[in-house]
C-alpha positions as CSV (number, residue, x, y, z in Angstrom):
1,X,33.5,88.5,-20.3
2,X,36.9,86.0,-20.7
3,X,36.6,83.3,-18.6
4,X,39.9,82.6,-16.9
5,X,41.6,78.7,-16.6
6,X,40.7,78.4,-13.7
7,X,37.1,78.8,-14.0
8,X,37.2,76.5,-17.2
9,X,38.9,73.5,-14.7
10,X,35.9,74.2,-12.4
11,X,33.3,73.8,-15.0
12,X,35.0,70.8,-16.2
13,X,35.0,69.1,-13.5
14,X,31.9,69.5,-12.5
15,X,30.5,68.2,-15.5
16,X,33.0,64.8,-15.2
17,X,31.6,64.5,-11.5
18,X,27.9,65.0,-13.9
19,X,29.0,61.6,-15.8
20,X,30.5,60.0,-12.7
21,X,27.6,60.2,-10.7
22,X,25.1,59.2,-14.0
23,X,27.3,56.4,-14.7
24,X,27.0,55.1,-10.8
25,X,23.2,55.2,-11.3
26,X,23.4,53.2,-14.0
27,X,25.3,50.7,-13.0
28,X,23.5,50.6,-10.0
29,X,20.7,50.1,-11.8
30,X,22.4,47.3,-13.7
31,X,23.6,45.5,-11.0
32,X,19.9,45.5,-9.5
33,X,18.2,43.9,-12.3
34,X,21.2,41.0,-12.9
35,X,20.3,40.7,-8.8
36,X,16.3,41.1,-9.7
37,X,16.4,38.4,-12.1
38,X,19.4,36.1,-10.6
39,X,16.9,35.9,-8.1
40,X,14.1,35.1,-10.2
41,X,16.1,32.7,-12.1
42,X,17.0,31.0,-8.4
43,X,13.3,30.5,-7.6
44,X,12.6,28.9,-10.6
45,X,15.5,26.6,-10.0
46,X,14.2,25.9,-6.8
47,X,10.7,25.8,-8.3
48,X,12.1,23.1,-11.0
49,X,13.9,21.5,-9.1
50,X,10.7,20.7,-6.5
51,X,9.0,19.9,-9.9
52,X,11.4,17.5,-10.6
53,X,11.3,16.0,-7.4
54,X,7.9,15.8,-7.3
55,X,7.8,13.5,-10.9
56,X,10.2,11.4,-9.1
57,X,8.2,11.1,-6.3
58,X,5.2,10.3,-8.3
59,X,7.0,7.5,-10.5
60,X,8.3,6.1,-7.2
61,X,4.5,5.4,-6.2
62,X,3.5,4.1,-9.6
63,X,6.3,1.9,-9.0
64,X,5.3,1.3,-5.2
65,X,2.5,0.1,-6.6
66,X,3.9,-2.6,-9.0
67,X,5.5,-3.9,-6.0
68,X,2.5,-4.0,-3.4
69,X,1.1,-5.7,-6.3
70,X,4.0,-8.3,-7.0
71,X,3.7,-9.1,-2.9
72,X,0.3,-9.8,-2.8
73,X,1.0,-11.7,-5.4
74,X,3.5,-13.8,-3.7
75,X,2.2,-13.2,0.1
76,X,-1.6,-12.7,0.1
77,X,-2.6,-16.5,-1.4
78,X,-5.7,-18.4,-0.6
79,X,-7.1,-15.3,1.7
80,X,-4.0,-14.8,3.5
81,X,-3.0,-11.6,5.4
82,X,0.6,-10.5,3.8
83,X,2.8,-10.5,7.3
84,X,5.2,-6.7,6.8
85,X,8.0,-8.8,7.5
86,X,8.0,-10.7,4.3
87,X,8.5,-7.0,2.1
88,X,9.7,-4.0,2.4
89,X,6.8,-1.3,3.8
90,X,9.2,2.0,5.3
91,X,11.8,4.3,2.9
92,X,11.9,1.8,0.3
93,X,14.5,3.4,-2.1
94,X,13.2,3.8,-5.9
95,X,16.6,5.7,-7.4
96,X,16.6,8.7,-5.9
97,X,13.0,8.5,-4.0
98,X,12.0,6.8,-0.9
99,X,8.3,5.8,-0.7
100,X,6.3,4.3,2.7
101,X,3.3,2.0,3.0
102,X,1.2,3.6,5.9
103,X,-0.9,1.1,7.6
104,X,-2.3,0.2,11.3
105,X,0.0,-1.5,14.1
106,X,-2.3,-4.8,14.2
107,X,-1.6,-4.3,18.0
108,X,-3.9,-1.7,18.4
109,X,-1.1,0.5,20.4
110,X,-1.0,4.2,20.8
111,X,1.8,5.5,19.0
112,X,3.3,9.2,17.8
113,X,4.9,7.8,14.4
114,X,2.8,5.8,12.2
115,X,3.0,2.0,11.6
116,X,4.1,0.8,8.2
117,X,2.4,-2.1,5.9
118,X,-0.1,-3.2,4.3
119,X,-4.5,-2.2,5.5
120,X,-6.8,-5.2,5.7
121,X,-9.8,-4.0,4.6
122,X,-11.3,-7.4,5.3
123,X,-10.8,-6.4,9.2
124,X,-13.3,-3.6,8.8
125,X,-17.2,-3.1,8.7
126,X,-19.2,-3.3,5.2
127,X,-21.0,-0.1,4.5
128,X,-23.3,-1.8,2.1
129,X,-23.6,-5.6,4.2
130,X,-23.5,-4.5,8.0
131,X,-26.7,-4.3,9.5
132,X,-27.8,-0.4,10.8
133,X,-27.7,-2.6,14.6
134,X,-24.1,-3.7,14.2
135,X,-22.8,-0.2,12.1
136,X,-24.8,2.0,15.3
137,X,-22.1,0.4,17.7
138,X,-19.2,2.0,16.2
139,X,-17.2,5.0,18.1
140,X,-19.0,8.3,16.9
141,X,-21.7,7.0,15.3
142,X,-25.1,8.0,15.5
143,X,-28.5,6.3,15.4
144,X,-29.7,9.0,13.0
145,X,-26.7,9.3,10.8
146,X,-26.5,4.9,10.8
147,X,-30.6,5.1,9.7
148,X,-29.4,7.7,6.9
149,X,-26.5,5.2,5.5
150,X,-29.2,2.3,5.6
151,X,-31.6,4.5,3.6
152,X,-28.7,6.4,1.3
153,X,-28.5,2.2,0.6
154,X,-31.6,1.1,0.3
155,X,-34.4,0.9,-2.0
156,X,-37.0,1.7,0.1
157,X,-36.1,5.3,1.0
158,X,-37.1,4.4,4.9
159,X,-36.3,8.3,6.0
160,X,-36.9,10.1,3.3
161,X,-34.2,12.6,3.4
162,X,-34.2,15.2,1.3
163,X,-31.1,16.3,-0.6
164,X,-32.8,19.1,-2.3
165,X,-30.6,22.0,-1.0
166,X,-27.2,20.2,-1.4
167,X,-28.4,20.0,-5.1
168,X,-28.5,16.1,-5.6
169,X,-30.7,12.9,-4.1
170,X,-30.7,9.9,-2.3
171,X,-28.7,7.3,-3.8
172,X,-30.7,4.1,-3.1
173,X,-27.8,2.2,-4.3
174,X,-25.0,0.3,-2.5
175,X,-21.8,2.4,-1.8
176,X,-19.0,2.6,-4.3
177,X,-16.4,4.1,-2.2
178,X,-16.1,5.2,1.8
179,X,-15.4,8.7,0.8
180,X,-19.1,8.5,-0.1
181,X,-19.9,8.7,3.4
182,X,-19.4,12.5,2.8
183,X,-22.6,13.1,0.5
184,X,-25.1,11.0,3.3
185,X,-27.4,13.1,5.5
186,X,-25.3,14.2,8.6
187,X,-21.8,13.5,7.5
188,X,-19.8,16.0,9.2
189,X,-15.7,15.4,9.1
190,X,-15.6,15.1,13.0
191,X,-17.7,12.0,12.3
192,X,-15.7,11.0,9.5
193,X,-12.3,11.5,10.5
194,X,-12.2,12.4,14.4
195,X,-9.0,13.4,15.4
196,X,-7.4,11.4,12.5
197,X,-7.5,14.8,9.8
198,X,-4.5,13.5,7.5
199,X,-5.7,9.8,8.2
200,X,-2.6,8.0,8.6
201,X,-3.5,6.3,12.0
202,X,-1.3,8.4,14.5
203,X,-2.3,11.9,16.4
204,X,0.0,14.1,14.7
205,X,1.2,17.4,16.6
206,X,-0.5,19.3,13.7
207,X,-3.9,17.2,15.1
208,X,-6.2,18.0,18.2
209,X,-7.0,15.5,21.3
210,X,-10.4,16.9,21.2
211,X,-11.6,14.9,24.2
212,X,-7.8,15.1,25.7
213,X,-7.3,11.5,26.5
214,X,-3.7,11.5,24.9
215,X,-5.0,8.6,22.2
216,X,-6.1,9.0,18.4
217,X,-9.5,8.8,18.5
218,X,-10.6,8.0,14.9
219,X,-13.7,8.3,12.4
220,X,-16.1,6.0,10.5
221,X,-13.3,6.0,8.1
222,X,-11.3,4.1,9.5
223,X,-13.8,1.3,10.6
224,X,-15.5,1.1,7.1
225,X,-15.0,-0.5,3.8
226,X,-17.3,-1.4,0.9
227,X,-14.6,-3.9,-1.2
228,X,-14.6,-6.5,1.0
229,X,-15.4,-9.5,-1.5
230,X,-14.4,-14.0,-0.6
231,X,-14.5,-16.3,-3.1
232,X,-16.7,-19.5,-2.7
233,X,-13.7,-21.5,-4.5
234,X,-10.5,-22.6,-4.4
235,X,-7.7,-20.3,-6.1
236,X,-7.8,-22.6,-8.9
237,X,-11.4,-22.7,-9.5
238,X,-12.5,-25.7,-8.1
239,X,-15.4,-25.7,-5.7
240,X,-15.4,-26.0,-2.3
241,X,-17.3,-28.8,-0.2
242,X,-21.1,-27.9,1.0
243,X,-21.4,-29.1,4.1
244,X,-24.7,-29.2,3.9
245,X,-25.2,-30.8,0.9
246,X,-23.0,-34.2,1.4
247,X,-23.8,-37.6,3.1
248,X,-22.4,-39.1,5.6
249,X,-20.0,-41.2,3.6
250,X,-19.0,-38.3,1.7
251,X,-18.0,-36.7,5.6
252,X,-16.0,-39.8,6.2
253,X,-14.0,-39.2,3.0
254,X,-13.5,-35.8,3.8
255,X,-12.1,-37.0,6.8
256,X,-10.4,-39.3,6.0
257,X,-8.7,-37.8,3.4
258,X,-7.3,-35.1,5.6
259,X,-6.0,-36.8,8.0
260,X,-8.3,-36.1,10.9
261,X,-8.6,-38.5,14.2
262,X,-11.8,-40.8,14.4
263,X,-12.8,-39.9,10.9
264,X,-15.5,-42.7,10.9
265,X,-17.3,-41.5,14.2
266,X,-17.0,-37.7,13.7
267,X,-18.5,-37.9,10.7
268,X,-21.4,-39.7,11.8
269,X,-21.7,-37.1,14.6
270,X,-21.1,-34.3,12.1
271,X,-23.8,-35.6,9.6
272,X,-25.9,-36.4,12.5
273,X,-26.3,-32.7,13.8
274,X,-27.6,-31.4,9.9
275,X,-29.3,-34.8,9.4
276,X,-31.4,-35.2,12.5
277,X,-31.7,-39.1,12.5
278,X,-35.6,-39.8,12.7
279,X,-36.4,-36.7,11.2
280,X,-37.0,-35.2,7.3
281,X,-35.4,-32.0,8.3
282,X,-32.3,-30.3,7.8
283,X,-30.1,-28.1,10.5
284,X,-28.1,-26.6,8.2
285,X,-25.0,-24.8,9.3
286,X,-25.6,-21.3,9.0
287,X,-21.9,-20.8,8.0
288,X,-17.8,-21.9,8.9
289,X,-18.2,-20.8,12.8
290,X,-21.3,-23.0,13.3
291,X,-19.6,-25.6,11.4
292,X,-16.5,-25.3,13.6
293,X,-18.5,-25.3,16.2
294,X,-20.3,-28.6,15.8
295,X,-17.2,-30.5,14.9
296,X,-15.8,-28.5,18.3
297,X,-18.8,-30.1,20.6
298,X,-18.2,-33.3,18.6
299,X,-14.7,-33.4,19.6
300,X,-12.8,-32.6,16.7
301,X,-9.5,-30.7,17.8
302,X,-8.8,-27.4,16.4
303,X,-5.7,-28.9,14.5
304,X,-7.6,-31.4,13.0
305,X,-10.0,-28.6,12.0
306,X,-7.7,-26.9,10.7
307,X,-7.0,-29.3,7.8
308,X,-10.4,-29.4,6.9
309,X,-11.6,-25.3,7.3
310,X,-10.0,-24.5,3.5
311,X,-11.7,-26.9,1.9
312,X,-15.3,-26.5,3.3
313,X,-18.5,-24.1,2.2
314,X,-21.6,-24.1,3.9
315,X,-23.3,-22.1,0.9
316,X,-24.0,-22.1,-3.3
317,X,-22.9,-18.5,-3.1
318,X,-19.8,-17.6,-5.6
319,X,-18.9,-14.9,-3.3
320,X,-19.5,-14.4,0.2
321,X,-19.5,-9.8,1.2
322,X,-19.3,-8.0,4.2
323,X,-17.4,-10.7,6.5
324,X,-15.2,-9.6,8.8
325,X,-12.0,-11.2,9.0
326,X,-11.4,-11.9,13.2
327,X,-7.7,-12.2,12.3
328,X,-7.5,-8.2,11.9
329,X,-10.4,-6.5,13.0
330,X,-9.6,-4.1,15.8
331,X,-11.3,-3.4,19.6
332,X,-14.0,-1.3,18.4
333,X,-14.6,-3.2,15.0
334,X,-15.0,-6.4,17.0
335,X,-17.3,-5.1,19.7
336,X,-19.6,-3.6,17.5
337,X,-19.9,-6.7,15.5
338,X,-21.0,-8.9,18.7
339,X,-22.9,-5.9,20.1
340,X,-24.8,-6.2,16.7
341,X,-25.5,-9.8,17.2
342,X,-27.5,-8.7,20.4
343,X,-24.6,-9.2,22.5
344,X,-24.4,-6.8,25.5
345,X,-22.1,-4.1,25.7
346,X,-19.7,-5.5,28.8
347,X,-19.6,-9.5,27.3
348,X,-19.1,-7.7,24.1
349,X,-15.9,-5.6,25.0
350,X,-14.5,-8.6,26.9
351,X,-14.5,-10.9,24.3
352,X,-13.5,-8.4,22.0
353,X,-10.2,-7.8,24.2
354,X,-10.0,-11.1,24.8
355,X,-9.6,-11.9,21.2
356,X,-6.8,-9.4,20.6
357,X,-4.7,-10.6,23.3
358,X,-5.3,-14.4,22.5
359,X,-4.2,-13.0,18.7
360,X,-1.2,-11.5,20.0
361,X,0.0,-14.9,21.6
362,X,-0.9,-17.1,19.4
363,X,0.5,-15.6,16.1
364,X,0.9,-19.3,14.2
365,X,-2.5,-20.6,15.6
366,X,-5.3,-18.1,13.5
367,X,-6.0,-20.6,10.5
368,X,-9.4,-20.6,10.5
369,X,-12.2,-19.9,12.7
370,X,-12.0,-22.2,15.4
371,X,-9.1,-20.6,17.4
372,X,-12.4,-18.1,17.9
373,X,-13.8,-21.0,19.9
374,X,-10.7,-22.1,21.1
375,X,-10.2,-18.5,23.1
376,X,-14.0,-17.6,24.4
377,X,-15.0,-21.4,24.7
378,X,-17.6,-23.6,23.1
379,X,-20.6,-22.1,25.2
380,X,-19.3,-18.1,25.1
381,X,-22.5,-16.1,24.4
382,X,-20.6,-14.5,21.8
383,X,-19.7,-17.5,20.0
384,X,-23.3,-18.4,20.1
385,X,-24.3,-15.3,18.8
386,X,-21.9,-14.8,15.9
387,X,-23.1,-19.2,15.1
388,X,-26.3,-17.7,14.0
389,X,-24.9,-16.2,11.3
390,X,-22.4,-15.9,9.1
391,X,-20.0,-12.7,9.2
392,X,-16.9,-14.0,10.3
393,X,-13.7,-15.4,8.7
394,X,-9.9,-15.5,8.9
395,X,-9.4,-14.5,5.1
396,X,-9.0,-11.3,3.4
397,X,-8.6,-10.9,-0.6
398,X,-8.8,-6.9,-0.3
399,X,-6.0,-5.0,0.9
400,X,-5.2,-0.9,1.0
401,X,-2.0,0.4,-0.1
402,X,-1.2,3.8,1.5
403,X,1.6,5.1,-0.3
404,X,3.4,8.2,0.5
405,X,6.8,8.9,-1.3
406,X,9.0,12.1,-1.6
407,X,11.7,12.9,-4.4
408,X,15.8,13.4,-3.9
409,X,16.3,15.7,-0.7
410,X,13.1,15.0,0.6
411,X,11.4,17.2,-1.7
412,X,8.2,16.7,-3.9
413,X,5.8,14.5,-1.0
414,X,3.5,12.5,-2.7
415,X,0.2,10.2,-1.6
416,X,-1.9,8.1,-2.9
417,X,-4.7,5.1,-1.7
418,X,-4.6,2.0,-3.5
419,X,-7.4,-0.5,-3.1
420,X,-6.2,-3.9,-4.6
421,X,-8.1,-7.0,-4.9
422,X,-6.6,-10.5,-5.2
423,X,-10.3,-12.5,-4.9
424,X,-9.8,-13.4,-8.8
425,X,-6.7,-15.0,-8.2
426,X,-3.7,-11.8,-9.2
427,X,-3.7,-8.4,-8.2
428,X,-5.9,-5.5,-9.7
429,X,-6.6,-2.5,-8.2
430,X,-10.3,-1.2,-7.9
431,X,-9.8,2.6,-6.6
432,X,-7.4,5.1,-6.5
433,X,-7.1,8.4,-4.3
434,X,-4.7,11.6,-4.2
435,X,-4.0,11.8,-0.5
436,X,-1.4,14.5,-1.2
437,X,-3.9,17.3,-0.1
438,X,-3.8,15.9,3.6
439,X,-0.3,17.1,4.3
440,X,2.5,15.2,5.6
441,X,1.7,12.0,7.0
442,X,5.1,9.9,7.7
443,X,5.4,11.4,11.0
444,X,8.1,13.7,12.5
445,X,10.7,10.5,12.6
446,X,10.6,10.1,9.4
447,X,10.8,14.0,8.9
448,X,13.7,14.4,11.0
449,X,15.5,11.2,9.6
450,X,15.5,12.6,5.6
451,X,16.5,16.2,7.5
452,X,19.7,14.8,9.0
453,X,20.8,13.0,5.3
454,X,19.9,15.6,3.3
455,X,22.3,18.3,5.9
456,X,25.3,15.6,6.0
């Protein structure tokens, strides 16, 4: 059978409209795997590009930390407490990066965004010098879980516990870090961090009020150190005057060299309350409180003690551990240091809050130990207490550096922990931690502040 033209056109076309609709596919086809992989190749832009920013962010620590090192350098001198004011501490730029040095408003104020400086670890309690009485009186703490630090310390192995199960033992060794906290008996992170998760000293929106009083209520963390280390020496390597190892002409000198008022008869009333006049013994001054303390009773003004305090040991020690400076330690640090000294728990708090408002007024006035004195009085039970021994001081050689930093854009955040140490005269740094793992920790100021640039 012929087939006529127009049956020819019809099978033509059909066949054209074969290839027309093949050729679509095809190109549609196409054109989905150049989208497939243009987005691909945009993720991995975005993916490099958070890379990149997160090597920036990194180098802008490293250098963070050169700096925090160059101002202790400068700031922190003969046990000195680096004031915030005198460097830069929030969205320090480093080319293209911004870093922050997270630390603790000194003020003790509840606040939403966190404060930025420097930490004083010398305001905090030693894990390996505190007594299990004083380190019991901390917020959270338990008896049992203070008797299981004391033997995770000890040599003795007082409790015993037995680490079998979590597959190690008992130290029965001093601490090496705080984070150690977390292999002792008990250690739960409730204890250890309360309702301070990413640690950065705020209550975050991301963070419970567990107890629902509207304030951070922190962990052991944050009231624990195992650095804290004061030279027995001047920066220079000279030693220090003992007290308790000088005569009476060698008081007067002392005296007399600084400058003080009736140098002749205070040191004869000095030298009088060590050397017991009659006697063959010696009241030795247990350490710088009780020494302010007796030139305080004798008279001497806090002024004139204050020319005197830096030059003055009552011990052959090269180091003294564990003090707490007074200058820094917080409400609860202070009240379980005088609760420890077998202070009771409403004299304790008082003094404690005394102490912070007496700081906050009299910012120039905190050179050494007797502005203690000065603001519970001569006969406080408290200062009477604390004489006994010797665990105060207003210097601190140990200082943490909590950097965060983020890349260009905001991207790339970054933490790390520094401890640094300046007892030896310069800056080293004796621990390091990743913090990066805790999440965001500049606050949602900061947050918003580097959203608002970055959408300009």
């Amino acid at each position: 059978m012929k087939l006529t033209q127009a049956n020819l056109s019809i099978g033509k076309r059909r066949n054209n409209a074969s290839v027309l609709i093949i050729v679509l596919w095809v190109a549609l086809g196409l054109v989905s795997i150049a989208l497939y992989f243009a987005n691909q190749m945009t993720f991995e832009l975005r993916a490099a590009d958070n890379r990149v920013s997160g090597l920036v962010a990194d180098q802008a620590i490293e250098g963070a930390a050169r700096y925090v090192g160059y101002a202790l350098q400068n700031f922190a001198t003969n046990g000195a407490v680096p004031d915030n004011t005198q460097f830069s501490c929030e969205a320090v730029a480093v080319g293209d990066a911004k870093f922050w040095l997270i630390g603790r408003d000194p003020s003790g104020k509840s606040s939403t965004d966190p404060y930025f400086g420097l930490v004083d670890e010398g305001g905090k309690l030693s894990l390996n010098n505190s007594s299990t009485n004083v380190l019991q009186y901390l917020p959270n703490m338990t008896t049992d879980f203070s008797d299981a630090i004391q033997d995770w310390r000890g040599t003795n192995g007082i409790l015993g516990a037995d680490y079998t199960s979590a597959g190690y033992q008992s130290k029965y060794a001093p601490f090496e870090t705080v984070d150690e906290l977390r292999l002792v008996s008990g250690a739960t992170v409730e204890l250890l961090a309360g309702e301070d998760v990413n640690r950065n000293g705020v209550l975050d929106k991301s963070e419970k009020d567990l107890n629902s009083n509207g304030e951070l209520d922190p962990g052991l963390f944050e009231y624990t150190t195992v650095y804290t280390r004061e030279p027995n020496f001047h920066s220079d390597g000279t030693s220090l005057t003992n007290v308790n190892a000088i005569t009476e002409a060698q008081f007067r000198s002392l005296f007399q060299s600084a400058g003080t008022a009736s140098a002749t008869s205070m040191a004869q009333s000095i030298y009088r309350t060590i050397h017991p006049p009659g006697t063959q013994r010696t009241i030795a001054c247990n350490g710088i409180l009780d020494f302010a303390l007796r030139c305080k009773n004798a008279g001497m003004s806090s002024d004139d003690f204050n020319k005197i305090a830096n030059n003055v040991t009552t011990s052959t020690n090269t180091y003294f551990r564990g003090r707490v400076n007074i200058n820094t330690a917080n409400m609860d640090v202070l009240t379980a240091l005088f609760m420890g000294a077998n202070v009771d728990e409403s004299t304790a708090e008082s003094a404690a809050q005394t102490l912070i408002n007496y700081r906050a007024q009299n910012l120039n006035n905190l050179t050494s130990s007797a502005w203690l004195i000065d603001a519970l009085g001569n006969n406080s039970p408290v200062v009477t207490a604390l004489a006994r021994g010797n665990s105060v001081t207003t210097h601190s050689y140990q200082f943490t550096a909590d950097i965060a930093a983020v890349g260009a854009f905001g991207r790339g955040y970054r933490r790390v922990k520094f401890i640094f140490d300046v007892s030896d005269g310069s800056p080293k740094i004796l621990y390091r931690q990743d913090l990066s793992r805790l999440g965001w920790a500049l606050g949602e100021k900061a947050r918003e502040t580097l959203v608002a640039k970055n959408t300009q």
